[in-house]
C-alpha positions in Angstrom: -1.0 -7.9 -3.1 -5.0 -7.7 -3.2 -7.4 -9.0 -0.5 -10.9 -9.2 -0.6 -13.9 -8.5 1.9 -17.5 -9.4 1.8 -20.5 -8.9 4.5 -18.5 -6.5 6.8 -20.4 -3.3 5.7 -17.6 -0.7 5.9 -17.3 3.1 5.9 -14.9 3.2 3.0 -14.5 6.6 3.5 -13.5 6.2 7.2 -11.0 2.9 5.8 -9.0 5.1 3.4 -8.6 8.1 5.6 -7.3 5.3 8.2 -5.1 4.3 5.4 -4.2 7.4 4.5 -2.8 8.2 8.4 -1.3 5.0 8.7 1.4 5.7 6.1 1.6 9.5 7.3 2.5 8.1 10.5 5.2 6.6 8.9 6.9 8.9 7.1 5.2 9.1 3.5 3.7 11.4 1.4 0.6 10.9 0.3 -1.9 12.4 -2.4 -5.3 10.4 -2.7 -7.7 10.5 -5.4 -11.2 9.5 -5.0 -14.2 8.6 -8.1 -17.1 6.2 -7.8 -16.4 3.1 -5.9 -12.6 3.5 -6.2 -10.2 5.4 -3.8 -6.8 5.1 -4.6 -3.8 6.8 -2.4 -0.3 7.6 -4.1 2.6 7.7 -2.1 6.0 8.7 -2.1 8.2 8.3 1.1 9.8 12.0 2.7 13.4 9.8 2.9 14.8 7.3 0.4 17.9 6.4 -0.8 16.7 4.4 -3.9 13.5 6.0 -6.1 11.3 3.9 -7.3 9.8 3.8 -11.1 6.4 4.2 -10.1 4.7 5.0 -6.6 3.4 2.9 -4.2 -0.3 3.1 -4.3 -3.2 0.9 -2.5 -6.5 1.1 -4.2 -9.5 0.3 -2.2 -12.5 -0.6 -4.7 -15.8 -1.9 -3.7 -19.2 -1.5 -1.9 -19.3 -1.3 1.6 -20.1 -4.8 1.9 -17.7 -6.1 -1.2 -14.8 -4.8 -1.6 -10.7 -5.0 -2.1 -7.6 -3.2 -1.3 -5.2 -3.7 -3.7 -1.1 -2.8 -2.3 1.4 -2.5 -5.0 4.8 -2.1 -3.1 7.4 -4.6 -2.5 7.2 -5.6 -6.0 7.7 -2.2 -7.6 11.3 -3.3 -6.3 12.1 -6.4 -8.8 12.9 -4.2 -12.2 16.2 -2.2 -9.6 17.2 -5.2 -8.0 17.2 -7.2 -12.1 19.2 -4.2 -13.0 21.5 -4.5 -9.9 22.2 -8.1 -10.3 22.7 -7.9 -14.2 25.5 -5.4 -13.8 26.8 -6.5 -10.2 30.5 -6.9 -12.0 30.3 -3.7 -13.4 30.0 -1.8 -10.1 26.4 -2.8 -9.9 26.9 -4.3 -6.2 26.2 -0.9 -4.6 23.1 -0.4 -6.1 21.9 -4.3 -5.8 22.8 -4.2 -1.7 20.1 -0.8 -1.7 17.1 -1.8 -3.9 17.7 -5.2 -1.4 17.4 -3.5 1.5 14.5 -1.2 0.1 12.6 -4.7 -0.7 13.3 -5.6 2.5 12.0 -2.9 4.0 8.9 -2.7 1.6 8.1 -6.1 2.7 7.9 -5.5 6.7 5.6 -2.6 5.7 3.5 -4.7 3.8 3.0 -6.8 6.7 2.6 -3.9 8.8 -0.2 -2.1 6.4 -1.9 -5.8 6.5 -2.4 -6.1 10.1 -3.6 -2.9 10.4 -6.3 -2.7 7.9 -7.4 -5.9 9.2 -7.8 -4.4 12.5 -9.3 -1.5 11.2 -11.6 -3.4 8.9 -12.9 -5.2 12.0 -13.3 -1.7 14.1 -15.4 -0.1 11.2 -17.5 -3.3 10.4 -20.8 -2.7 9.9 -20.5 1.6 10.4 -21.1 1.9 7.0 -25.0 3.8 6.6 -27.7 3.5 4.2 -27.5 -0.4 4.5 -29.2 -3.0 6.7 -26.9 -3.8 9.8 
């Protein structure tokens, strides 16, 4: 899921290392990569019972004053739960019930991650420097 700011004049910097804590304070690994005008932060949770094919990763692009966070989670989920449902009479159930549950709980992070960036979004407004306030 992607969202989208304009005129709020942000510390970018300051945003991902709040993102960055955020998921540390939940549990997750995370290695973050930075290059011009993108920061993107790769992570992995410490305790899973289903792995994922790719990582979770949230890409924050953008000026201070334009820019987007992109969260690719809960829908890293639909290729296991396909391959749960497809062979659900072949034993399948199992592994259906646990990439469900892993959506499920994907999902309530999403809409944790949300509210907090746009809390955080709000706190940093306008503490980015080198632009007009």
């Amino acid at each position: 899921m992607q969202r989208r700011w304009t005129g709020q004049n942000v510390d970018l910097n300051s945003l991902s290392d709040g993102v960055e804590d955020f998921f540390k304070s939940r549990q997750f690994v995370t290695k973050k990569s930075e290059s011009a005008g993108e920061r993107m932060i790769l992570l992995q949770p410490k305790y899973s019972t289903v792995k994922l094919q790719e990582q979770i990763s949230v890409r924050i692009a953008g000026d201070p004053d334009n820019f987007f966070i992109d969260l690719r989670a809960s829908e890293l989920t639909t290729r296991p739960v396909r391959m749960g449902m497809l062979t659900k009479s072949l034993g399948g159930g199992y592994y259906l019930l646990r990439s469900l549950k892993l959506r499920e709980e994907l999902e309530k992070l999403e809409k944790e991650f949300w509210i907090f960036v746009e809390n955080k979004v709000a706190q940093l407004a306008r503490s980015a420097k080198g632009l007009p306030k």
